[in-house]
GUVEX-43556 format. One record per residue (C-alpha): residue in one letter; x, y, z; residue number from 1. Coordinates in Angstrom, 2 decimals, m for minus. Layout:
GUVEX-43556
{residu A	xx X	yy Y	zz Z	num NUM}
...
END
This chain:
GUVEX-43556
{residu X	xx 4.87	yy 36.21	zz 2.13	num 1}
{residu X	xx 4.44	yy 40.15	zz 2.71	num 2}
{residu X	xx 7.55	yy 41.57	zz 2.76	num 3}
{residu X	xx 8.30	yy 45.37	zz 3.48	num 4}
{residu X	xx 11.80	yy 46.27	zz 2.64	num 5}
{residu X	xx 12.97	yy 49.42	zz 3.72	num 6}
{residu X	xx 15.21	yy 51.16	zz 1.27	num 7}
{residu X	xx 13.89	yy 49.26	zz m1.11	num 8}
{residu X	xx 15.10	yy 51.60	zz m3.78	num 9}
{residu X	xx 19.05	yy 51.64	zz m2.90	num 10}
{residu X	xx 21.50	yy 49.59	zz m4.34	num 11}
{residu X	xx 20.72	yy 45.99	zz m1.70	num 12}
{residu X	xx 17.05	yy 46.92	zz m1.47	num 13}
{residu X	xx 16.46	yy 46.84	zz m4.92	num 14}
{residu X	xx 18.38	yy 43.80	zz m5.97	num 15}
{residu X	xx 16.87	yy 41.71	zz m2.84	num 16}
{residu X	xx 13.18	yy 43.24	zz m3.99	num 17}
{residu X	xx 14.37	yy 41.78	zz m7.22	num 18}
{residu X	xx 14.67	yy 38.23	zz m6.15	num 19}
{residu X	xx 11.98	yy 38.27	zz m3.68	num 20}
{residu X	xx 9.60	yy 38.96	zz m6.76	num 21}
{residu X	xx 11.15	yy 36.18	zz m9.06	num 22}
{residu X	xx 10.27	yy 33.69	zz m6.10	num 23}
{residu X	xx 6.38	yy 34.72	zz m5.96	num 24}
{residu X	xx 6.45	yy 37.08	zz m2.86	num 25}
{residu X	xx 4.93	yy 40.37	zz m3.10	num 26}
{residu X	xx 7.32	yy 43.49	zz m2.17	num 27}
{residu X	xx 5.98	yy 46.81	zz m0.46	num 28}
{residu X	xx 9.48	yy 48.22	zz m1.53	num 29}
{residu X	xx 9.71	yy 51.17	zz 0.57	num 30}
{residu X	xx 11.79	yy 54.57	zz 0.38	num 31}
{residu X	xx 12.68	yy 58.50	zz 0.08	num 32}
{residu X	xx 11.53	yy 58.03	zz m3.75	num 33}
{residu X	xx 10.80	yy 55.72	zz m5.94	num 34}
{residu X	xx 13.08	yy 55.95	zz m8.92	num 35}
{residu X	xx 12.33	yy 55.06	zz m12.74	num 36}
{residu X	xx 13.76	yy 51.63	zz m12.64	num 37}
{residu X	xx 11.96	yy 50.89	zz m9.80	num 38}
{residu X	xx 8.52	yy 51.86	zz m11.19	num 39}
{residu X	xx 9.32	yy 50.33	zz m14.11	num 40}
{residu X	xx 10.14	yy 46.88	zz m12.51	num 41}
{residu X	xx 7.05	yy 46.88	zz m10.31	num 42}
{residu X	xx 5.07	yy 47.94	zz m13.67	num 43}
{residu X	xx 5.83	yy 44.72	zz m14.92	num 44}
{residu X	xx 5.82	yy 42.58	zz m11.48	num 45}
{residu X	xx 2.28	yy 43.64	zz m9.69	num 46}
{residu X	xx 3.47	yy 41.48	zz m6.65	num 47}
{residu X	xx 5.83	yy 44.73	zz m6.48	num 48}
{residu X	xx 4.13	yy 47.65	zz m4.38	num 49}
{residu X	xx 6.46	yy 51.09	zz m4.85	num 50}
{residu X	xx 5.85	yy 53.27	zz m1.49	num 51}
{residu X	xx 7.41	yy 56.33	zz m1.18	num 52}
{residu X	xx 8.62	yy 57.37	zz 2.42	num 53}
{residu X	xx 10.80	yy 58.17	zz 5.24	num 54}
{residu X	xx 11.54	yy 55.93	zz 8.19	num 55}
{residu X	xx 12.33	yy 58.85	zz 10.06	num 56}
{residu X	xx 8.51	yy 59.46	zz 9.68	num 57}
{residu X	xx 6.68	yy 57.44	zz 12.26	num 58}
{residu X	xx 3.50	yy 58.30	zz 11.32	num 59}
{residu X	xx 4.46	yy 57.44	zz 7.71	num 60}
{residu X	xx 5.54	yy 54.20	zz 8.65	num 61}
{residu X	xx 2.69	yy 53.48	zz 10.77	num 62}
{residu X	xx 0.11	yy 54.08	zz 7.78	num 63}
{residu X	xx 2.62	yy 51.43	zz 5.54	num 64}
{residu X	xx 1.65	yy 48.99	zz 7.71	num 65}
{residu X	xx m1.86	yy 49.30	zz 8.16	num 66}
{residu X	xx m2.32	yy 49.37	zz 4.65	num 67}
{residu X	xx m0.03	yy 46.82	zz 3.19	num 68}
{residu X	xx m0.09	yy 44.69	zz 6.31	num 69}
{residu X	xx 3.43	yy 43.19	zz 5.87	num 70}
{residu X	xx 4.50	yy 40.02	zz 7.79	num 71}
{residu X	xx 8.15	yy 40.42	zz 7.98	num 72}
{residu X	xx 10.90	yy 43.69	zz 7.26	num 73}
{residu X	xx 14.53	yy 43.49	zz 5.24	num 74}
{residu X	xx 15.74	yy 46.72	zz 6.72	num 75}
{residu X	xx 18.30	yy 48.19	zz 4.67	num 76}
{residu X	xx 17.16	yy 52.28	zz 4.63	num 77}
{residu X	xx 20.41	yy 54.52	zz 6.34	num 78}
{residu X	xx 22.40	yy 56.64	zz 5.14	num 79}
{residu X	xx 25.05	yy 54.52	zz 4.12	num 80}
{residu X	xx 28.74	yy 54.14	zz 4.28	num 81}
{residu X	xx 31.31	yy 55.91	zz 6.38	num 82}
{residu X	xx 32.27	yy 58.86	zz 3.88	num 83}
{residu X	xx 28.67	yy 60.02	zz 4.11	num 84}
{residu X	xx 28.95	yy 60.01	zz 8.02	num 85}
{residu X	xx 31.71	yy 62.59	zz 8.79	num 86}
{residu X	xx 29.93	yy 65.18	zz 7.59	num 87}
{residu X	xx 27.10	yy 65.18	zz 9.62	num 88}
{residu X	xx 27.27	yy 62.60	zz 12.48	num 89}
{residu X	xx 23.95	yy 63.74	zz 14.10	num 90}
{residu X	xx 22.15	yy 63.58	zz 10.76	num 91}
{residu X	xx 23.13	yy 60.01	zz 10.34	num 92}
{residu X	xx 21.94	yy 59.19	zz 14.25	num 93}
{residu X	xx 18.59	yy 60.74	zz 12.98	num 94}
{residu X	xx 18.47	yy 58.63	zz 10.04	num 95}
{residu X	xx 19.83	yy 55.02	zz 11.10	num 96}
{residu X	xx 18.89	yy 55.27	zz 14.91	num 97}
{residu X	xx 15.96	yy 57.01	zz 15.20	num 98}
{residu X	xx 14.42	yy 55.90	zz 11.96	num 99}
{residu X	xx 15.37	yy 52.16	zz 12.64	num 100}
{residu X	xx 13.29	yy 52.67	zz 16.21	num 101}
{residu X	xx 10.31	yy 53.47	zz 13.77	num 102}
{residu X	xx 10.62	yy 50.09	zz 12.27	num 103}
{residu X	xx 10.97	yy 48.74	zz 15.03	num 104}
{residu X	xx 8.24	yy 50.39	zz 16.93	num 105}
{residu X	xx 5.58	yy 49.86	zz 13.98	num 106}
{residu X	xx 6.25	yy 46.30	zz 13.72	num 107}
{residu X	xx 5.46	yy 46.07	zz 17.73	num 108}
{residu X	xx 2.49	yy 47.81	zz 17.00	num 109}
{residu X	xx 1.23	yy 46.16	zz 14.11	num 110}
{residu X	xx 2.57	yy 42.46	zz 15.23	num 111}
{residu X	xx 5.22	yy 41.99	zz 12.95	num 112}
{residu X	xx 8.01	yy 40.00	zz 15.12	num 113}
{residu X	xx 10.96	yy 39.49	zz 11.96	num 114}
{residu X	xx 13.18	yy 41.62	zz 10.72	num 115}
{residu X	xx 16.31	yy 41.60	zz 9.07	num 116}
{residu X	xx 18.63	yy 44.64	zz 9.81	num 117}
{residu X	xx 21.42	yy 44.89	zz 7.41	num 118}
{residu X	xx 24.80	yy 45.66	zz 10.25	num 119}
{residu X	xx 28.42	yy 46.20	zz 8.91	num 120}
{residu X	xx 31.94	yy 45.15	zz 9.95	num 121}
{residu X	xx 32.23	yy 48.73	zz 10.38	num 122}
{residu X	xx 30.77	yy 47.99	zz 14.02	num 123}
{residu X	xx 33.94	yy 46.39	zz 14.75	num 124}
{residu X	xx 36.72	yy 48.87	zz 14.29	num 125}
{residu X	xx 40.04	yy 47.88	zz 13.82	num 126}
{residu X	xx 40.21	yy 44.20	zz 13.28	num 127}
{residu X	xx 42.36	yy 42.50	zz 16.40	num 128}
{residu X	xx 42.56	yy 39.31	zz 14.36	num 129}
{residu X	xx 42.95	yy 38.90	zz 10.22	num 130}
{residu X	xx 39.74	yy 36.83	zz 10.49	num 131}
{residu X	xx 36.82	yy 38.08	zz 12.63	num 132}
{residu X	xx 34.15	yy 36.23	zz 14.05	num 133}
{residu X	xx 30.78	yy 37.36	zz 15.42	num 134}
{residu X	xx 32.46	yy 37.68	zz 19.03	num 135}
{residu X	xx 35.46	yy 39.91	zz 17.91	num 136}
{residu X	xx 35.27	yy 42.86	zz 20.31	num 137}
{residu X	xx 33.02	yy 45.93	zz 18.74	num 138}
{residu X	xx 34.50	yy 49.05	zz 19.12	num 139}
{residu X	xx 33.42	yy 51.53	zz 16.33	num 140}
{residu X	xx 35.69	yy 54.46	zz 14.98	num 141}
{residu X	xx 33.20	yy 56.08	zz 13.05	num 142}
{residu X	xx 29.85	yy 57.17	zz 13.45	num 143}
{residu X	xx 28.18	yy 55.10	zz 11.08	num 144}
{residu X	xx 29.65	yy 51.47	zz 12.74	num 145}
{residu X	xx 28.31	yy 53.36	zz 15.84	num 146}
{residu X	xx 25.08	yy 53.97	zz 14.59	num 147}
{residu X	xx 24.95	yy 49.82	zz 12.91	num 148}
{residu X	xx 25.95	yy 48.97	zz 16.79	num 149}
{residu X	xx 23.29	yy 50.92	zz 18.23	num 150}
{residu X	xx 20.35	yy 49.20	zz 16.14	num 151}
{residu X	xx 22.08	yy 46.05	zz 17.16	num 152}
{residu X	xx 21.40	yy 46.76	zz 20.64	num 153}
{residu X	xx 18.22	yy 48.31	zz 20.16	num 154}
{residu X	xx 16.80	yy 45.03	zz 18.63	num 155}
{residu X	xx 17.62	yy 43.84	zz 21.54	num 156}
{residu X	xx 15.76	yy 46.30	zz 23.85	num 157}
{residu X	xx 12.87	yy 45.20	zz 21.60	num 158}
{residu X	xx 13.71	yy 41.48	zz 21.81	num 159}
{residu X	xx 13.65	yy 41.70	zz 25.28	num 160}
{residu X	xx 10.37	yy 43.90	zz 25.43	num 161}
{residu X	xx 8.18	yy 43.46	zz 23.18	num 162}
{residu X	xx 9.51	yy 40.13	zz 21.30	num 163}
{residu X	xx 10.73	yy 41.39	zz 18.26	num 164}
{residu X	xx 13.47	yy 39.08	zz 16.67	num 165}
{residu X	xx 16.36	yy 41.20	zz 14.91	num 166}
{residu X	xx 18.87	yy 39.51	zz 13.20	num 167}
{residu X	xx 21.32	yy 41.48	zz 12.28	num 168}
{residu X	xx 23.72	yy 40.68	zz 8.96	num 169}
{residu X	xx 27.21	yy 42.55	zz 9.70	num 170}
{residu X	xx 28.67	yy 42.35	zz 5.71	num 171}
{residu X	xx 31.88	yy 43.64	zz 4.06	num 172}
{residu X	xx 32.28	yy 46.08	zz 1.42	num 173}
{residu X	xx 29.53	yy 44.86	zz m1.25	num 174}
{residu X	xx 30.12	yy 45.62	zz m4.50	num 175}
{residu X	xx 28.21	yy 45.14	zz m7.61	num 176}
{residu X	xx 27.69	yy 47.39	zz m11.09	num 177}
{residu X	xx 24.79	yy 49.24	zz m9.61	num 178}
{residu X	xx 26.48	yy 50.68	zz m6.77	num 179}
{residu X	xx 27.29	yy 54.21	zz m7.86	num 180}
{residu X	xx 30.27	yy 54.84	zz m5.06	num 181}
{residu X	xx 33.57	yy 55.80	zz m6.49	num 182}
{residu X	xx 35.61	yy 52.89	zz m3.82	num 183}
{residu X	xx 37.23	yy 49.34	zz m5.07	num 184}
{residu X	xx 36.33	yy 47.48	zz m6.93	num 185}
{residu X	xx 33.91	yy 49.45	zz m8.77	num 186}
{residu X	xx 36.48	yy 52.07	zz m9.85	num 187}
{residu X	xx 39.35	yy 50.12	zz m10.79	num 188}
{residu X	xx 36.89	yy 47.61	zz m12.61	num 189}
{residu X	xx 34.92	yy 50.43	zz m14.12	num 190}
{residu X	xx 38.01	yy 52.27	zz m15.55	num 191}
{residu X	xx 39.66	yy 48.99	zz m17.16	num 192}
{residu X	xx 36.25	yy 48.07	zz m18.89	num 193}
{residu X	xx 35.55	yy 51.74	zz m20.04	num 194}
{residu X	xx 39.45	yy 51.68	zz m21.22	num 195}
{residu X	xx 40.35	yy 54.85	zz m19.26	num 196}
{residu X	xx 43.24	yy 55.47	zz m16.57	num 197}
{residu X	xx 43.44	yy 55.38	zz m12.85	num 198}
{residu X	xx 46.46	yy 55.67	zz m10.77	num 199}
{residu X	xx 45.86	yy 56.17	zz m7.07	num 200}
{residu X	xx 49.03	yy 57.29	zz m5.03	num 201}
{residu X	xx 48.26	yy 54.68	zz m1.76	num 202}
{residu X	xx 46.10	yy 51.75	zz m0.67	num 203}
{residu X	xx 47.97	yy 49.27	zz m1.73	num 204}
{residu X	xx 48.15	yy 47.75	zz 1.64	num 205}
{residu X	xx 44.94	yy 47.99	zz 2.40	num 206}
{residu X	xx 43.70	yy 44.50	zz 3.04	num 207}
{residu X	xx 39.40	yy 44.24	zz 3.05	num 208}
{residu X	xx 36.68	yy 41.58	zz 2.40	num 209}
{residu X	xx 35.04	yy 42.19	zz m0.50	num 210}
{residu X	xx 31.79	yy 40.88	zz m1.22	num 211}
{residu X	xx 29.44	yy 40.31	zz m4.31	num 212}
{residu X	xx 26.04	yy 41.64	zz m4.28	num 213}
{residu X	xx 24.45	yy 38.23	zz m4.83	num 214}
{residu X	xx 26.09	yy 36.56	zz m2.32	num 215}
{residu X	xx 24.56	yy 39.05	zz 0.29	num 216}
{residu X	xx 20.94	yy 38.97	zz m1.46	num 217}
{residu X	xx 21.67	yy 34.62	zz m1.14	num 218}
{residu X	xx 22.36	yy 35.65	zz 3.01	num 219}
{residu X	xx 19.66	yy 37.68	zz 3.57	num 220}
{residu X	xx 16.83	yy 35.59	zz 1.93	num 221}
{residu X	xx 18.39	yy 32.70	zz 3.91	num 222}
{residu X	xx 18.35	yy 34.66	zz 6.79	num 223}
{residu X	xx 14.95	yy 35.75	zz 6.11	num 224}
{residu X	xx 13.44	yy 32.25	zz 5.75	num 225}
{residu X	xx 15.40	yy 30.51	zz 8.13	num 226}
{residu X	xx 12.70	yy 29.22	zz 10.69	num 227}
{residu X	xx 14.44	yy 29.79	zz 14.24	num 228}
{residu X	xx 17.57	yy 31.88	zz 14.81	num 229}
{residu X	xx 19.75	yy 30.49	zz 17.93	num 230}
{residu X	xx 21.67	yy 33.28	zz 17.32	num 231}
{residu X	xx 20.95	yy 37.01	zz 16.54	num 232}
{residu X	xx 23.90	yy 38.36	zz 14.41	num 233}
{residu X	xx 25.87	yy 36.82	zz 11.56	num 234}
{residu X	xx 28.46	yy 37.55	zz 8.86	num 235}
{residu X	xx 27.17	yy 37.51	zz 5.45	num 236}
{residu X	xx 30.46	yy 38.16	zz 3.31	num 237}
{residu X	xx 33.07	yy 36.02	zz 0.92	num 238}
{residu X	xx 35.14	yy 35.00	zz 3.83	num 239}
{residu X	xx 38.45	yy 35.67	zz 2.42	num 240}
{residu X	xx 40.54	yy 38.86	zz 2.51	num 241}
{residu X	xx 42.70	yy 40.27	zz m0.29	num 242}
{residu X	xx 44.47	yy 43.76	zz m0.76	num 243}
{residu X	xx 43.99	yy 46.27	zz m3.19	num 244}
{residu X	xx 47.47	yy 45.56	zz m4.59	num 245}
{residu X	xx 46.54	yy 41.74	zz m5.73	num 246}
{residu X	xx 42.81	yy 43.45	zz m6.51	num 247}
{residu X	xx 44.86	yy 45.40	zz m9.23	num 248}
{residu X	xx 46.45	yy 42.96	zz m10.55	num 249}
{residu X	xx 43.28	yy 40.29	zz m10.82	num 250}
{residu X	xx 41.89	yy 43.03	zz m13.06	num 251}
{residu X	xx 44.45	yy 43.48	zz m14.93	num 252}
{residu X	xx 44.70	yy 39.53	zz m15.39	num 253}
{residu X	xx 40.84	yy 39.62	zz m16.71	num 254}
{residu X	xx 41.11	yy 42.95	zz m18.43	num 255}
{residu X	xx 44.39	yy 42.23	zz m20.61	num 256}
{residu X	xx 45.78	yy 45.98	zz m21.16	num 257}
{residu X	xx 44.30	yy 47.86	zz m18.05	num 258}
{residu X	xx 45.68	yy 50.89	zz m17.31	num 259}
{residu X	xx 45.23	yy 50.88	zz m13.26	num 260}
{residu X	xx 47.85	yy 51.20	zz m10.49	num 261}
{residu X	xx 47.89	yy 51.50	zz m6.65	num 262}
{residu X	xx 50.70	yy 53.27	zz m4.91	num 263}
{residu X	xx 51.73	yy 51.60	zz m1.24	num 264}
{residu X	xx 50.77	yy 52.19	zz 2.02	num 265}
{residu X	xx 47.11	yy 52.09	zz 3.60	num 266}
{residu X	xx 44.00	yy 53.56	zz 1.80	num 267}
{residu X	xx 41.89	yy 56.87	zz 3.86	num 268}
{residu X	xx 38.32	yy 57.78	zz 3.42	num 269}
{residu X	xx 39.20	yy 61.34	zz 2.81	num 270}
{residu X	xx 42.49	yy 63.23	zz 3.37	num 271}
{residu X	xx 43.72	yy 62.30	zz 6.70	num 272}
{residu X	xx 40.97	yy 59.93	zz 7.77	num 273}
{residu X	xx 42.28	yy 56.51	zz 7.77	num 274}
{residu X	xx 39.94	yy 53.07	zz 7.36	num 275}
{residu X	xx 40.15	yy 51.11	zz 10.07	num 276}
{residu X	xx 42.10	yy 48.07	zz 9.68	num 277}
{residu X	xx 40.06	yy 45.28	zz 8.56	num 278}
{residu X	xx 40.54	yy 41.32	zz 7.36	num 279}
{residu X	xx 38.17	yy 38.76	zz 6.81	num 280}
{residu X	xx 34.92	yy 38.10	zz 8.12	num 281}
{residu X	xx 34.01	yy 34.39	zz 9.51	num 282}
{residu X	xx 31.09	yy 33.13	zz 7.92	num 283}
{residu X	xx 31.53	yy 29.53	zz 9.45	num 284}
{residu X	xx 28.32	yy 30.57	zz 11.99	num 285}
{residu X	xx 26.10	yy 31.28	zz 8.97	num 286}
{residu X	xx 27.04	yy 28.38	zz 7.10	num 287}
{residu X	xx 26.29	yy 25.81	zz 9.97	num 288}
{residu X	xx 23.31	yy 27.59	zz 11.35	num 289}
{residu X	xx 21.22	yy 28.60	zz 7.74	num 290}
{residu X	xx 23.62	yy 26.95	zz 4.61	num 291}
{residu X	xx 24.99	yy 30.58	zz 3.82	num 292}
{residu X	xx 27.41	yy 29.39	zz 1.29	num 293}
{residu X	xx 29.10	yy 32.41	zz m1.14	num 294}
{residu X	xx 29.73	yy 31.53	zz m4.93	num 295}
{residu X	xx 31.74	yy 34.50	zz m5.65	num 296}
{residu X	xx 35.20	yy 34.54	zz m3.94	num 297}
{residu X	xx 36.72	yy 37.77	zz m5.38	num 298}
{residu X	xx 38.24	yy 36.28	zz m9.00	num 299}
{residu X	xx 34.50	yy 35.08	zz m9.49	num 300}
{residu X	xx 33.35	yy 38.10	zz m8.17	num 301}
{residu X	xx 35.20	yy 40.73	zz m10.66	num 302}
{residu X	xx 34.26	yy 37.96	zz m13.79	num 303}
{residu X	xx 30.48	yy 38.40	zz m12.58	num 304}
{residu X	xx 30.81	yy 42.37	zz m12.36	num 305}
{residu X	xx 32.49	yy 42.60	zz m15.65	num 306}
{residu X	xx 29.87	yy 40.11	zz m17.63	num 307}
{residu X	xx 27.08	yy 42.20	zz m15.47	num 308}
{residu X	xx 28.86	yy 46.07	zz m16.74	num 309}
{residu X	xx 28.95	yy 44.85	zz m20.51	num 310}
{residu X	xx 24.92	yy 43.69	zz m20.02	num 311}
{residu X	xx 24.56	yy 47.34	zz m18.71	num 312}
{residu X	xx 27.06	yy 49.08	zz m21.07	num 313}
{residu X	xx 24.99	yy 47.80	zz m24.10	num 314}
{residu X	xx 21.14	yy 48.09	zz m22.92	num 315}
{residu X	xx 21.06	yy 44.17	zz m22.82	num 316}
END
């Protein structure tokens, strides 16, 4: 299969580019640029087409698929997270709603009826419930769940128009070694494995469903392959909820002599800007409808990310 994925060069789009190669399909892995390790990778994997461009570019877009005549899209390009939202709110609308109605509008005009649109539990606000299902009322705090709830909708509009079929994967907090974002676990992993110190006054309480990067890449290409959706959003996540007190001390169980600590109370994106309270996610929809099963709960999880940073750490 032809398979454009948009963001191709960011932290999911590369790892999901990574195992669509190893299966045989070939990868128009599109973005803003196309890094070193990502020409390097397609160097050595010709079913691996580098493209560099923006979706906010319709024209751009437009000429991607006319040349490289993909037959399905793993959306992941936005500007990501909700710390690089409050800065700018209307730059991220540009970005993640306007450039996602590129995609969308390209594939309508170039056939393509599939695409994958990676969502966030973001679009739900503050949890109601400690586990949240698919129907859990959506009620966005911040302007990037807003804009993930938007493209929701708008894959709709096209659904309902033109045919398009957008399923939308709402995930939780991925983590793995190549995600450069100073947030748990990556910083209280990285500092016990690089032997250095990291006290944080609060989060303790802070209670979130973390997810490993390979369990997301298994959802997606599930997703992806899955031959007829009866429904058109799913949670792709571990299932299972744990704080960032226990988180801290599961490290410091694996990393004998860790010098980490959390102080009590909730955890803020910045000064004064709280996270919304959050749980777990249900995955029991994906797992009945397309066999979405996750092999990392979080102990599993940090084990992987630590074997994965030492593979990094020494050029292996």
């Amino acid at each position: 299969m032809r398979i454009l994925v948009t963001g191709g060069n960011g932290f999911l789009g590369f790892e999901t580019t990574r195992r669509l190669a190893a299966r045989g399909d070939t990868v128009i892995a599109f973005d803003t640029q196309t890094s070193a390790h990502l020409r390097d990778f397609a160097a050595s994997n010709p079913n691996v087409v580098p493209v560099a461009g923006d979706i906010t570019d319709l024209a751009n877009l437009a000429q991607v698929f006319s040349v490289h005549r993909p037959e399905a899209v793993l959306h992941f390009a936005a500007i990501v997270g909700v710390p690089a939202s409050l800065g700018s709110p209307a730059n991220i609308l540009r970005v993640n709603v306007q450039g996602s109605l590129n995609v969308f509008e390209a594939m309508r005009l170039y056939g393509v009826k599939r695409v994958i649109h990676m969502s966030s539990e973001e679009v739900y606000g503050d949890f109601r419930t400690p586990v949240a299902d698919e129907e859990h009322p959506q009620v966005p705090l911040m302007a990037y769940g807003v804009t993930k709830l938007a493209v929701e909708h708008f894959g709709r509009t096209y659904r309902a128009m033109h045919g398009l079929e957008c399923i939308n994967l709402r995930t939780s907090w991925v983590y793995g070694v190549r995600l450069d974002r100073p947030r748990p676990p990556m910083n209280y992993m990285n500092a016990a494995l690089a032997g250095k110190s990291l006290h944080l006054a609060a989060g303790a309480d802070t209670v979130i469903d973390y997810t490993y990067v390979d369990d997301v890449v298994d959802g997606v290409l599930l997703a992806l392959d899955h031959p007829a959706h009866r429904h058109d959003v799913y949670n792709i996540a571990s299932g299972e909820a744990v704080s960032d007190g226990d988180m801290v001390r599961m490290v410091q169980e694996l990393i004998p002599g860790a010098d980490i600590a959390v102080g009590p109370g909730p955890r803020e994106f910045i000064p004064g800007v709280r996270i919304p309270v959050k749980g777990a996610l249900d995955i029991s929809r994906a797992r009945t409808e397309f066999g979405f099963a996750p092999r990392h709960d979080i102990r599993r999880g940090l084990a992987a990310y630590a074997t994965e940073w030492r593979k990094v750490a020494t050029g292996d």
